[in-house]
C-alpha positions in Angstrom: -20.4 -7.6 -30.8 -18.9 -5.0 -28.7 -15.8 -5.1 -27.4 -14.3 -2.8 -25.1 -10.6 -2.3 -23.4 -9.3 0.0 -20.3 -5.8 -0.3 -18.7 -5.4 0.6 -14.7 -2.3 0.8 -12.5 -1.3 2.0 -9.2 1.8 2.2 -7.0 2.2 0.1 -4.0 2.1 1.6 -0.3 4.5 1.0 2.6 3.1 1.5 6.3 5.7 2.6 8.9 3.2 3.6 11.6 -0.2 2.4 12.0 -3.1 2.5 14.4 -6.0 0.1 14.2 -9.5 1.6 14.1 -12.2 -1.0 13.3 -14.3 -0.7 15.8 -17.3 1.2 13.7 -20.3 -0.5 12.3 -19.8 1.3 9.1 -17.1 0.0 7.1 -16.5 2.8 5.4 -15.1 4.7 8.6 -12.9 1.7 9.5 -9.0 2.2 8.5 -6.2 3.5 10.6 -3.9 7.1 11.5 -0.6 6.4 10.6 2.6 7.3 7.9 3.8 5.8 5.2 5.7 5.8 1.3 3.6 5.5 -1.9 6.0 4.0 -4.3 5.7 3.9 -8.2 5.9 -0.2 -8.3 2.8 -1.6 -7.5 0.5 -3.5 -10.1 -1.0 -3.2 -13.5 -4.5 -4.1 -15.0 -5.5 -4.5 -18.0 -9.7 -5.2 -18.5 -11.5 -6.5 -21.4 -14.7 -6.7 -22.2 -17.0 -8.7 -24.5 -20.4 -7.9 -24.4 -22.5 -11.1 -23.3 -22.8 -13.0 -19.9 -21.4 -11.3 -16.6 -18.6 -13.1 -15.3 -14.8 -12.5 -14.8 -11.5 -14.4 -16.3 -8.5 -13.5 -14.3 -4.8 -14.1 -15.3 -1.6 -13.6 -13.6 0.7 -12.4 -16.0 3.6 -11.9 -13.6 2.9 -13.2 -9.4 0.0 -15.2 -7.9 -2.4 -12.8 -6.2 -6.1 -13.5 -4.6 -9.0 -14.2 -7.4 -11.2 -13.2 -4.6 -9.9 -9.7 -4.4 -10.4 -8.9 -8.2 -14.2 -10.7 -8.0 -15.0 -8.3 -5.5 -14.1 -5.3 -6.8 -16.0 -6.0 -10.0 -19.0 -7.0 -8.3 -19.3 -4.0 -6.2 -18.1 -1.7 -9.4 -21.8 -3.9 -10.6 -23.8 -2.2 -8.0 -22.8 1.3 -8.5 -22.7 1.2 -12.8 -25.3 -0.7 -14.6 -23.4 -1.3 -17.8 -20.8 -3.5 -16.2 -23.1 -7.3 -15.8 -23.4 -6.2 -19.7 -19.9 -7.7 -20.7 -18.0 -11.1 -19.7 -14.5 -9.6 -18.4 -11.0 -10.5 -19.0 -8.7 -9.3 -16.5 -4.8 -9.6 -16.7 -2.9 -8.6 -13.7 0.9 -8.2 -13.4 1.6 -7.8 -9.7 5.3 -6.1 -10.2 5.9 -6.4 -5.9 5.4 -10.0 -4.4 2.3 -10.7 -1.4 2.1 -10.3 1.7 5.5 -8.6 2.1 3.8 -5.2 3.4 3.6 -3.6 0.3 0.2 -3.0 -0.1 -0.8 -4.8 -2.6 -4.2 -5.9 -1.9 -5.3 -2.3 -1.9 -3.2 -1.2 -5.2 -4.5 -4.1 -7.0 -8.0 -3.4 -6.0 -7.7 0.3 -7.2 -5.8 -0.3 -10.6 -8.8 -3.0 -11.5 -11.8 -0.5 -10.9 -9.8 1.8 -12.9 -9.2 -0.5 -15.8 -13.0 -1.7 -15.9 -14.2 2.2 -15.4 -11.8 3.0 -18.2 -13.4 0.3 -20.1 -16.5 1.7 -19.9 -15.7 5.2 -20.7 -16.1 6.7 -17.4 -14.9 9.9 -15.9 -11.8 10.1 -14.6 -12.2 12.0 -11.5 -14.6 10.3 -11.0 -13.8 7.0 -11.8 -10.6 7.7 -9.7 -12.5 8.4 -6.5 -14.7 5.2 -7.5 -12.2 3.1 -7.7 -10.6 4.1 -4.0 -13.9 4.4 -2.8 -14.4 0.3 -4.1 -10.9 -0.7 -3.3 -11.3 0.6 0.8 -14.4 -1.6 0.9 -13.1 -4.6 -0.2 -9.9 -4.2 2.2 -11.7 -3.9 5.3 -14.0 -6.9 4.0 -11.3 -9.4 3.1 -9.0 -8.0 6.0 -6.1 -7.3 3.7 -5.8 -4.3 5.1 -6.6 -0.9 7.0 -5.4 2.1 5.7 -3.3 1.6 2.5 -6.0 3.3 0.2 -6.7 6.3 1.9 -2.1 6.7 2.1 -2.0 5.8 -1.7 -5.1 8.6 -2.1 -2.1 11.0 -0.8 0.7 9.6 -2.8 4.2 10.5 -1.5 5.1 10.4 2.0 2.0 10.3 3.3 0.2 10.7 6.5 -3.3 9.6 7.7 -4.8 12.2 10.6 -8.6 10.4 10.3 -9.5 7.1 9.7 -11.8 5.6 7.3 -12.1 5.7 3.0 -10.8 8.6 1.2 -14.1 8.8 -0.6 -17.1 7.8 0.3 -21.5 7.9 -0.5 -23.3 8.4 -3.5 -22.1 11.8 -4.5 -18.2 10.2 -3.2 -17.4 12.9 -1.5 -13.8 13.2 0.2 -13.9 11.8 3.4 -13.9 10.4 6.2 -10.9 9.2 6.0 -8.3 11.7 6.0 -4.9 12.0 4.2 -2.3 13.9 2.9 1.2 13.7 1.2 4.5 15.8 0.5 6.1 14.7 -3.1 10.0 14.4 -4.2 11.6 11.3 -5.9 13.1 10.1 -3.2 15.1 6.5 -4.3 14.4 3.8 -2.1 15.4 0.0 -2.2 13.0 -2.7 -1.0 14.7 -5.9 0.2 13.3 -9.2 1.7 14.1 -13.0 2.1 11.7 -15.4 0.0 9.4 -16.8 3.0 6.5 -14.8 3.1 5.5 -12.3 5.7 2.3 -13.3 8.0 -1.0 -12.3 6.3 -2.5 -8.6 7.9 -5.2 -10.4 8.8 -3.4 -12.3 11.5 -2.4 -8.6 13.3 -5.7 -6.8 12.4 -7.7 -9.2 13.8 -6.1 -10.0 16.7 -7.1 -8.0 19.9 -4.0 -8.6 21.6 -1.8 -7.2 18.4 -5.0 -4.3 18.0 -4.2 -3.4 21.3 -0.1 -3.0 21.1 -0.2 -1.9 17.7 -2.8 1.2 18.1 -1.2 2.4 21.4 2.0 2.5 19.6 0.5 3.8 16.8 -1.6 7.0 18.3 1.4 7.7 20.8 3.4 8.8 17.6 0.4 10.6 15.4 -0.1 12.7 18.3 3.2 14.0 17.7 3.2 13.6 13.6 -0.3 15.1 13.0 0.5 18.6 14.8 2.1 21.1 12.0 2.6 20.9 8.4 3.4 18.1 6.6 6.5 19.0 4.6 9.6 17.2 3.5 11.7 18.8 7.0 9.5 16.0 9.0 11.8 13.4 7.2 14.3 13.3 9.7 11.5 13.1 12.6 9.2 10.2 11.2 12.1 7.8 10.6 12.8 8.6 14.1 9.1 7.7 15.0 9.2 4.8 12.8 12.0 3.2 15.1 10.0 4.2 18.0 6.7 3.1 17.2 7.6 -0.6 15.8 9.8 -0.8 19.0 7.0 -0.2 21.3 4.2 -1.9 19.7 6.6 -5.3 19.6 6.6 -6.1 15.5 10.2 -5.7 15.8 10.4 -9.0 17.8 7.7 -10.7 16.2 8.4 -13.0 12.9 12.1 -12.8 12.5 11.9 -8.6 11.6 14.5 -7.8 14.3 17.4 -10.4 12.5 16.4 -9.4 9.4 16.9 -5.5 10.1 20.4 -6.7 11.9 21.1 -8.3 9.2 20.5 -5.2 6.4 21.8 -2.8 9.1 24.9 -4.6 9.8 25.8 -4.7 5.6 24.8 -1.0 5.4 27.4 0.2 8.3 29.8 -2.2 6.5 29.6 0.0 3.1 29.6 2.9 5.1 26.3 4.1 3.4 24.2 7.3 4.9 21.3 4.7 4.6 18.6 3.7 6.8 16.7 0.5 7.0 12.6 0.5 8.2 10.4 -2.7 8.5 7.1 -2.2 5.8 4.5 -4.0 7.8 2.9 -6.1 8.1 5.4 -7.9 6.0 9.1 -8.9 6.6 10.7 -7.0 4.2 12.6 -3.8 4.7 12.6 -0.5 2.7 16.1 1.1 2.7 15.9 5.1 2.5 18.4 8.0 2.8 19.0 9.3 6.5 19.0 12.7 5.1 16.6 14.2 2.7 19.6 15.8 1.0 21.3 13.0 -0.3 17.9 11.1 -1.2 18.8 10.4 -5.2 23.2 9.3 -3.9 22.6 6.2 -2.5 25.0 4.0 -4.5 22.5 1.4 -4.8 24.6 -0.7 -6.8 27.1 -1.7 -4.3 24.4 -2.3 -1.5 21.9 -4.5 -4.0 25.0 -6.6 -4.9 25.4 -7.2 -1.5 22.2 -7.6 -0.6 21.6 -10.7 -2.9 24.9 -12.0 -1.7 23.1 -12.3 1.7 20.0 -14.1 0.2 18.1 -10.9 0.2 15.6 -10.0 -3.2 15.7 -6.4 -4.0 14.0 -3.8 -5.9 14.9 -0.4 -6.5 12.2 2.4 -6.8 11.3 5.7 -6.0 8.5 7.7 -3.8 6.4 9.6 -5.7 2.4 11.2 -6.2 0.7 8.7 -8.0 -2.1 10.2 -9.4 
């Protein structure tokens, strides 16, 4: 009896600006324009495989995620490689960032699964990598997790997103359409949120009224963040047009994200930190970065995590990075 093994991971994705662009037929040139952080946390897979009946086993090692998520990336990894209904799959999941915080996820645990059962199988890397994005954008727009995550984390970094729609797409998954690219130092970061959960994307990305807010927000900033080159002396301008953007397309105010950035704001001045706090949405959690690019790896994160938790905040320290 055959028995086969492959292990997949990717790194988690925090959205700072966003448009909404779903109004194609075509899934695959759904997503979003917008800027984000690829972080290294995000969540790990590891795929077994017994050959015998098609089906899937799924275990949580560490979080609860959605079952349905992992089902549909397999089954649509099915379509597109024949040996894969030859095996009955094990798949353990360790989700290292909680749900529906704005961390992305849904898309990184979509990814790191169609690379562990590609992996499996012995597939190509490249291209098994684009596969797996290629799979993972499909079953966002599908479940409504999400919009653009994939095509950011196909970046890595500090990413931005000048054309909607998968990073990879068709039979010969070439790049495209959706459009991406990132800028890469280890810049430390700290993620911070309170334990009730963030509303599901679902509940903005389907909602015209939010659609409408959030995208003419959203494209009022790319104009200004797609012209030039993307390079790390833009830092200073997309934190500005981070403030701007969830300011004008009204998440500040919405679900308790305007206390909650008092709140982290008012403990950062109180250390005297050169520290910034930006919502990752949809979620209610805040990442906390350096003001300047320059003093990205001194943030004394000791002192600000101990206070953090003393508020009643969770934290986790991490880093930007490319993650392929």
């Amino acid at each position: 009896m055959t028995v086969v093994m492959g292990r997949g991971e990717c790194g988690s994705h925090v959205t700072l600006i966003f448009t909404v662009d779903d109004e194609q037929k075509e899934i695959m040139n759904q997503g979003s324009l917008g800027a984000g952080l690829c972080l290294q946390q995000g969540v790990e897979t590891i795929a077994r495989g017994i050959e015998g009946d098609f089906e899937i086993n799924i275990k949580f090692i560490e979080g609860i995620g959605r079952r349905n998520l992992y089902q549909r990336t397999l089954e649509l990894l099915s379509e597109e490689i024949k040996g894969v209904r030859e095996y009955s799959w094990d798949l353990a999941v360790k989700l290292k960032l909680p749900l529906s915080q704005g961390f992305g996820m849904s898309a990184s645990g979509a990814i790191s699964a169609a690379i562990a059962f590609q992996r499996a199988l012995g597939e190509p890397h490249e291209e098994s990598l684009r596969r797996a994005f290629a799979i993972a954008h499909r079953v966002e727009r599908e479940l409504s997790t999400g919009l653009g995550d994939v095509t950011a984390l196909a970046a890595g970094g500090v990413e931005r997103r000048t054309s909607p729609g998968a990073p990879f797409s068709g039979k010969l998954l070439n790049r495209g359409p959706g459009k991406s690219e990132g800028w890469t130092q280890e810049i430390e970061v700290i993620l911070t949120w309170k334990e009730k959960s963030g509303k599901h994307t679902s509940s903005y990305i389907d909602d015209e009224k939010w659609k409408e807010s959030i995208s003419s927000a959203g494209n009022k900033q790319m104009n200004q963040l797609v012209n030039g080159k993307w390079e790390i002396g833009r830092w200073e301008e997309l934190l500005e047009r981070s403030d701007i953007f969830v300011n004008e397309s009204g998440l500040l105010n919405d679900s308790l994200r305007l206390e909650l950035l008092n709140e982290v704001d008012e403990i950062i001045n109180k250390l005297n930190l050169n520290l910034k706090p930006l919502l990752c949405l949809l979620g209610r959690s805040l990442v906390i970065v350096p003001k300047e690019i320059e003093s990205c790896n001194d943030i004394n994160s000791e002192s600000l995590i101990k206070n953090l938790e003393k508020a009643g905040f969770n934290t986790i320290q991490t880093k930007i990075g490319k993650l392929f």
